[in-house]
C-alpha positions as CSV (number, residue, x, y, z in Angstrom):
1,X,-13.7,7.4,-3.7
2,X,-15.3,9.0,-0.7
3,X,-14.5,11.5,1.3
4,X,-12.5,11.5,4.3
5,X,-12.7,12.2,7.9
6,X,-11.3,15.9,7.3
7,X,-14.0,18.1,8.8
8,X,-13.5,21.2,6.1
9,X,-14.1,19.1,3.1
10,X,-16.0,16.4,4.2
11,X,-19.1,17.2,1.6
12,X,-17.2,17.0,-1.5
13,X,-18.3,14.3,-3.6
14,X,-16.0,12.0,-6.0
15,X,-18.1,11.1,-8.6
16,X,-16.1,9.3,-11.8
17,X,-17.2,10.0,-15.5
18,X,-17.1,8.8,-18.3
19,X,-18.7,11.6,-20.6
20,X,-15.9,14.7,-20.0
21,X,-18.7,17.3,-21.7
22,X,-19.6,17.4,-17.7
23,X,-16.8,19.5,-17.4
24,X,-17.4,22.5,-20.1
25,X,-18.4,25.1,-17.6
26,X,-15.2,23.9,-15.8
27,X,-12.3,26.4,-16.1
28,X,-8.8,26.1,-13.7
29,X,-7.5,29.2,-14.8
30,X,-4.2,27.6,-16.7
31,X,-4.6,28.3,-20.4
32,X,-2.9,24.8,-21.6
33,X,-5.1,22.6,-19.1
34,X,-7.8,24.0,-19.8
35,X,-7.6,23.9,-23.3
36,X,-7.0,20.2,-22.9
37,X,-10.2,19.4,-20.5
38,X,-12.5,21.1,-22.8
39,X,-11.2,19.7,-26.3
40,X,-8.9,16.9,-25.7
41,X,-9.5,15.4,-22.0
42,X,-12.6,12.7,-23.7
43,X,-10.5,11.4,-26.1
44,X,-7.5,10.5,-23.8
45,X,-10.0,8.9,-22.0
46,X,-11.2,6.7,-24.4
47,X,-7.5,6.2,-25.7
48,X,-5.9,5.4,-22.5
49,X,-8.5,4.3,-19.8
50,X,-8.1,6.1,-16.9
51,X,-10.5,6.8,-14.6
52,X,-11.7,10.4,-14.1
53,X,-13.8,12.0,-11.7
54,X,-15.8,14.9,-11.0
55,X,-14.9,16.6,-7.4
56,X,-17.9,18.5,-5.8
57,X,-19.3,20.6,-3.6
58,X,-23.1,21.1,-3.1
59,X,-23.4,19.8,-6.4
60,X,-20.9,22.3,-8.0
61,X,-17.6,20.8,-9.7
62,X,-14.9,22.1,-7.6
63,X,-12.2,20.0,-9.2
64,X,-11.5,17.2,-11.4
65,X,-9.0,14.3,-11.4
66,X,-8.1,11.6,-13.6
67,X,-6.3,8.5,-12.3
68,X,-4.3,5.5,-14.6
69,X,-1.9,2.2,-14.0
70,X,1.9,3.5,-14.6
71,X,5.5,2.0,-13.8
72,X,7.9,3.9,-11.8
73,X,11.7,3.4,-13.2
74,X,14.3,4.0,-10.7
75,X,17.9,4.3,-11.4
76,X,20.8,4.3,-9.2
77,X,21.3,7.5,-8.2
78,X,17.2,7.3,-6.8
79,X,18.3,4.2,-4.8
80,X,21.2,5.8,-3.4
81,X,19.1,8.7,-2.0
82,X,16.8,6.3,-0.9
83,X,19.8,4.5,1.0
84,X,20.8,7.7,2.2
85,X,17.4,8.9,3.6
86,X,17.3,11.6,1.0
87,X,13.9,10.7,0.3
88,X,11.8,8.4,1.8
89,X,12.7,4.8,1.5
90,X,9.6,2.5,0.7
91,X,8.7,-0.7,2.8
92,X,8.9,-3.2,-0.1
93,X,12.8,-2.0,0.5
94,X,12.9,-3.9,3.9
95,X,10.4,-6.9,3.6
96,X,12.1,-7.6,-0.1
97,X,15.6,-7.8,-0.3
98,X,15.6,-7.4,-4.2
99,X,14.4,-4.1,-4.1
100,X,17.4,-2.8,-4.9
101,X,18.4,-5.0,-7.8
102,X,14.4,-4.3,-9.4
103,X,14.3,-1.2,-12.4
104,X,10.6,-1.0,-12.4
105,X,7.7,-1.0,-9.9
106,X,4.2,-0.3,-11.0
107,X,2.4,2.5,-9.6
108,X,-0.6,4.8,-9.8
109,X,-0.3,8.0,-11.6
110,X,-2.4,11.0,-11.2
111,X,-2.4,11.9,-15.0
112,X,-4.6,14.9,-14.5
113,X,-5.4,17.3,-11.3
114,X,-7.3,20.4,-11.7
115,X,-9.5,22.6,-8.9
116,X,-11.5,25.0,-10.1
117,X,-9.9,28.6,-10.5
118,X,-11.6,30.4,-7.6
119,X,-10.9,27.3,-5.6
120,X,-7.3,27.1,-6.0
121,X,-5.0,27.9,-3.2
122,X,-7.4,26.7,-0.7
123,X,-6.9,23.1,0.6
124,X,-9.0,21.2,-2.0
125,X,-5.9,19.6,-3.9
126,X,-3.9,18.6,-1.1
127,X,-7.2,16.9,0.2
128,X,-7.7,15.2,-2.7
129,X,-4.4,13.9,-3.0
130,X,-4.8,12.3,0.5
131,X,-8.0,10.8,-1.1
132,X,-5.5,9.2,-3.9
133,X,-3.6,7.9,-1.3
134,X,-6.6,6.3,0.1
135,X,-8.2,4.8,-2.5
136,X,-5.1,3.0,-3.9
137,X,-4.4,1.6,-0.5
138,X,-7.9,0.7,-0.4
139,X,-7.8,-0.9,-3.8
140,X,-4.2,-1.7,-4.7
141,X,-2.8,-1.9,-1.4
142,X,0.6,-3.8,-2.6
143,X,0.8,-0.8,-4.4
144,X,4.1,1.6,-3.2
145,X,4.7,4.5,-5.9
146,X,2.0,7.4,-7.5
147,X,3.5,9.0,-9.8
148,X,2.5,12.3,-11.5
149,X,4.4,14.7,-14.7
150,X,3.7,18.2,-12.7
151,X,2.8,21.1,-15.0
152,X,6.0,23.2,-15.1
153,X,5.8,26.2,-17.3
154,X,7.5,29.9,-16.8
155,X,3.9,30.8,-16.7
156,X,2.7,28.2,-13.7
157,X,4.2,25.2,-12.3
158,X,2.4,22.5,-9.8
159,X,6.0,21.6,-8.6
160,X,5.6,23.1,-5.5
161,X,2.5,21.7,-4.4
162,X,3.7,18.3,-5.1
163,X,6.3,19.1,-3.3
164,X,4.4,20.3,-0.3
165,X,2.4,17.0,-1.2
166,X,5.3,14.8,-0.4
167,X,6.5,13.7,-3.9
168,X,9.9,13.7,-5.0
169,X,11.4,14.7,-8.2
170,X,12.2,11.4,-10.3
171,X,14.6,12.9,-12.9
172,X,16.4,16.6,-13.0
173,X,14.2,19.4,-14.7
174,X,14.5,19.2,-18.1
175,X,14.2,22.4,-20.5
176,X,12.5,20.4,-23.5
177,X,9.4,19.4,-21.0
178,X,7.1,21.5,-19.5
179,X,6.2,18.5,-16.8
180,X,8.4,17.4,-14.3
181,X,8.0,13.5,-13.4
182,X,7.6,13.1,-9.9
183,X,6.4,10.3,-7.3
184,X,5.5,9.8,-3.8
185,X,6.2,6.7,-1.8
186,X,3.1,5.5,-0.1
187,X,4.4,3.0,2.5
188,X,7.3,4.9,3.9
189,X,9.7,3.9,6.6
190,X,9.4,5.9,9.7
191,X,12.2,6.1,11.9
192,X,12.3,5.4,14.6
């Protein structure tokens, strides 16, 4: 990925990984994710085969992301609000008439999104997300869904910044799960 044309962040540096041990001096601040970046993150990686990068800045890590193929199931009632202009409707919707009759549609998913503790609050995610958007246009450019299970705890929740991201809730909140699956449309329909 490279950066983009947005002048406040335009020196941070994707770099992708292979070897998560880059990220031990790495904290977020959230006990659970960190937890998982520092003893569990490498062997996801080697079990699933995402991709995961390295944010930076000057040659600090600032953040880190990790990216994999997913499908997007849409029931009914997600078709309806689509319909409806709930939430955005995708462009597949108009230039394929069985849209509406498909269950599944693959997708991107951002499986993991962290910035760096003292960086949080500050931009960096929402700019990295655009760089998502970019690259799997860039790469994948049939592709219409990313998806993404949003930490939700009574202790922090990334459901709001998601939100503020553009993506839409793709079930009700569950009490069992402490992620809320969520996706954003990536070719939506402007009105007119």
């Amino acid at each position: 990925m490279q950066s983009g044309n947005n002048e406040e962040y335009i020196d941070l540096i994707f770099e992708r990984i292979d070897d998560a041990s880059v990220l031990s001096n790495f904290y977020c601040g959230i006990p659970d994710m960190d937890d998982f970046i520092h003893e569990k993150l490498q062997g996801y990686l080697n079990r699933t085969g995402c991709e995961a990068y390295v944010i930076k800045q000057k040659d600090e890590i600032v953040a880190m992301l990790s990216l994999g193929n997913d499908t997007l199931n849409l029931d009914d009632d997600d078709k309806d609000d689509m319909k409806s202009g709930v939430i955005p409707k995708p462009t597949i919707a108009l230039e394929d008439q069985s849209f509406l009759a498909e269950k599944e549609f693959p997708a991107v998913e951002i499986t993991y999104l962290a910035v760096e503790k003292e960086r949080r609050g500050q931009g960096i995610g929402e700019y990295i997300i655009s760089q998502v958007e970019a690259k799997v246009l860039r790469d994948n450019p049939e592709c219409e869904f990313i998806t993404v299970e949003a930490y939700k705890t009574k202790d922090y929740s990334a459901v709001g910044f998601y939100n503020r991201c553009n993506f839409t809730p793709a079930e009700q909140p569950l009490g069992y799960k402490d992620t809320l699956r969520m996706y954003k449309v990536l070719h939506p329909i402007h009105r007119q």
